[in-house]
N, C-alpha and C positions, 0 to 999 in steps of 0.2 A: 379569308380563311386563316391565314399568318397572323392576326389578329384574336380570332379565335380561340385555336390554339395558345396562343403567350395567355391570352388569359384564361385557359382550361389548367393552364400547367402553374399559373401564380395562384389560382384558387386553391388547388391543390396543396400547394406548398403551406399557404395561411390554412386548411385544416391541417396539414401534420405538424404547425408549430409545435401543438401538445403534446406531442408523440415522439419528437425528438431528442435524441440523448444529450445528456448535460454538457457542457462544455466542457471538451478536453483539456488537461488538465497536468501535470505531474510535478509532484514530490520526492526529493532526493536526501534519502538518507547516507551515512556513511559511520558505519561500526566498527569496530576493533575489536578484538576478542581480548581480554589482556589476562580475561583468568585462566587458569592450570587446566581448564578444561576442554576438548573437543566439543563446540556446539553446532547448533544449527541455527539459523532463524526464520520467520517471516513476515509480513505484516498482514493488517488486517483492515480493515474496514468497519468502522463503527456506526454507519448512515444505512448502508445494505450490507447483504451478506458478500460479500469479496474479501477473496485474499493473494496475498503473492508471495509467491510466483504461482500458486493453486494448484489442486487437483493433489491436496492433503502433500504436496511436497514442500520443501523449503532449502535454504542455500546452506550452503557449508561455511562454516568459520574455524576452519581448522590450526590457522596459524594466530599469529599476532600482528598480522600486517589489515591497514583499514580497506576493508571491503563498501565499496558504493553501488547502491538500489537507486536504479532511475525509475519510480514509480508511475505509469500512467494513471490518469485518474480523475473523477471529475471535483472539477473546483469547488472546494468551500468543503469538500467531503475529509472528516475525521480519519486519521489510519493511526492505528499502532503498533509498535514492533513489539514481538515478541520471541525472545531467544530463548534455549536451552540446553540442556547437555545431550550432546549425541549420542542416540538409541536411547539413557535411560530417563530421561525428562527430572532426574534427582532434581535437578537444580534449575532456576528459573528465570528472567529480567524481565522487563517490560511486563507484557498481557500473557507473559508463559506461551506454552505448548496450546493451541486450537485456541487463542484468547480467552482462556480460561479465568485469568486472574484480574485487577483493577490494577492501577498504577499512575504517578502521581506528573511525571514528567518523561512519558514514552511515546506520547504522541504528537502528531504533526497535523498543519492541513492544508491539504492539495490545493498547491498553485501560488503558496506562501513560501518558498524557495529552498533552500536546502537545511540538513539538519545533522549533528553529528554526536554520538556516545559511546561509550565505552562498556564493556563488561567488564566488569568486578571480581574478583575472589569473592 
């Protein structure tokens, strides 16, 4: 019966191979805000739809001191930051406000170790 069972619950296991989520994963960025402005940022997800922190919110960069994102996330997957200015999205870095825009060097990929840039004037 204990025989059985161990191989009721290994079959099991071999069909949910496919089914199981990617290997966990994180990316760590770390930004400075250096321009004149109050921003926000967050990143995004360029494999699936995710973003962080989520649920349309994003972090504060209110000063000039370096803020660090410990992104969970699965390996090998694309993310890009995108900052902007608080409340009125004038102004933009990375993939902008809801990864709206393209950009040449804002992104990272999960499980490749940390990353660090600055805002601009």
């Amino acid at each position: 019966m204990r025989h059985g069972i161990a191989g009721l619950a290994l079959g099991l296991l071999v069909a949910m191979a496919g089914v199981l989520p990617a290997s966990a994963a994180s990316l760590t960025w770390t930004i400075t805000n250096n321009s004149r402005y109050s921003a926000q940022v967050s990143f995004y997800g360029q494999d699936r739809q995710v973003e962080w922190p989520g649920g349309g919110e994003s972090w504060d960069l209110f000063d000039h001191n370096p803020h660090t994102f410990n992104l969970r996330c699965h390996r090998g997957e694309k993310i890009c930051y995108g900052a902007f200015i608080y409340q009125t999205h004038a102004r933009s870095w990375g993939v902008g406000f809801n990864n709206s825009m393209s950009c040449g060097d804002c992104c990272g990929t999960c499980g490749d170790g940390s990353l660090a840039t600055s805002l601009g004037n």
